[in-house]
C-alpha positions as CSV (number, residue, x, y, z in Angstrom):
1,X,-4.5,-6.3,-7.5
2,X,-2.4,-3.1,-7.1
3,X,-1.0,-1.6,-4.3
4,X,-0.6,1.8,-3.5
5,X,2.1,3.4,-1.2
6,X,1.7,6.5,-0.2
7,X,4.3,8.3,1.4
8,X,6.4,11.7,1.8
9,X,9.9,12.2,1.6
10,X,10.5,13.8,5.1
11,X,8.9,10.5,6.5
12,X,11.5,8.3,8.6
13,X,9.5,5.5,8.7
14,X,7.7,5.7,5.1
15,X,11.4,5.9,4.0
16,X,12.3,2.4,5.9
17,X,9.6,0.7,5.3
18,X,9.6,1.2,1.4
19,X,12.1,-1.4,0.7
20,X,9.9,-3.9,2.5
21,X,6.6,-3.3,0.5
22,X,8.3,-3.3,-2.8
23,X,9.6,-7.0,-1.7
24,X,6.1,-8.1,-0.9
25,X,4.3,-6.5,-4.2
26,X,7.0,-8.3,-6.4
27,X,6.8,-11.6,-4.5
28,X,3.1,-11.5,-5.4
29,X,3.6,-10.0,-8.4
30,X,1.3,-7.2,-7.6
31,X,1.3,-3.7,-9.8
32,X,3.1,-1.4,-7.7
33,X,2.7,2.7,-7.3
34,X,4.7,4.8,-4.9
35,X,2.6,8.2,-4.9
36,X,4.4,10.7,-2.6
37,X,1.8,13.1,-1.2
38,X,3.1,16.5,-1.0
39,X,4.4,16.1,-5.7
40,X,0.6,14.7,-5.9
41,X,-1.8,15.5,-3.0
42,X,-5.0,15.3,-5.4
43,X,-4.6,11.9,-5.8
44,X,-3.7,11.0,-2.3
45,X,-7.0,13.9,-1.5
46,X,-9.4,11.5,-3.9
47,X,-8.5,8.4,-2.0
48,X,-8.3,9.6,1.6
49,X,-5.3,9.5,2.9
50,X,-4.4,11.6,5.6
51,X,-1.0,10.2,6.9
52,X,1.8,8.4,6.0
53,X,2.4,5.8,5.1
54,X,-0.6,4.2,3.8
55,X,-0.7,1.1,2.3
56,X,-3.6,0.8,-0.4
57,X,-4.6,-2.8,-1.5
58,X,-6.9,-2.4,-4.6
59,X,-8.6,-4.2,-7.7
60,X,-10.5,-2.5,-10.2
61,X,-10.5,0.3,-8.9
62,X,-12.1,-0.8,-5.7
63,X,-9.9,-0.7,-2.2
64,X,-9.6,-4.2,-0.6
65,X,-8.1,-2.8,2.4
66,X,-5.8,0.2,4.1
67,X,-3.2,-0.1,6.2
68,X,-2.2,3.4,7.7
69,X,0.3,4.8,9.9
70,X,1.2,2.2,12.3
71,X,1.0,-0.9,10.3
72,X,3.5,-3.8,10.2
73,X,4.7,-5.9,7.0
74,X,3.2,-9.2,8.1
75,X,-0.3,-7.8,8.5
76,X,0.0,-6.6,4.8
77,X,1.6,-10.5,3.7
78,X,-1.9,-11.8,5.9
79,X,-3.9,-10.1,4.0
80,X,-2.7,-10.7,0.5
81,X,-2.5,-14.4,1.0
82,X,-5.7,-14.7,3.2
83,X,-7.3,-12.7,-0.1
84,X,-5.9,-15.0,-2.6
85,X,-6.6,-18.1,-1.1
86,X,-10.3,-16.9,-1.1
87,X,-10.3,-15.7,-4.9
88,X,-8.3,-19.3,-5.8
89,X,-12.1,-21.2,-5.1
């Protein structure tokens, strides 16, 4: 799995909750991309995302699920458990 973060400097909250998504992407040991929109707003144009921040949960290239704008760090931890207790079987 890899999770993108998509952000923008001038973003209070993107800024705060940074931090807090790294944690959870090392914890799981997850690849981990911070992809600030307005250095590269193709990429953030190909996958959609239209505020910030957005938390992208992919693998192989396909998105397992988006968490964007108002978000908070336990739905993300849910997700990733809930999604690798299902791939453990």
């Amino acid at each position: 799995m890899k999770l993108y973060y998509f952000k923008n400097d001038k973003c209070s909250v993107c800024i705060a909750a940074l931090p807090k998504v790294m944690k959870i992407a090392e914890e799981y040991g997850l690849e981990f991309e911070v992809v600030d929109v307005v250095e590269n707003p193709e990429f953030a144009g190909q996958h959609l995302v239209l505020t910030v921040p957005t938390v992208l949960i992919m693998e192989n290239g396909h998105e397992l699920v988006r968490f964007a704008r108002n978000f908070s760090i336990s739905d993300i931890v849910s997700f990733i458990e809930r999604y690798l207790e299902l791939t453990k079987s």
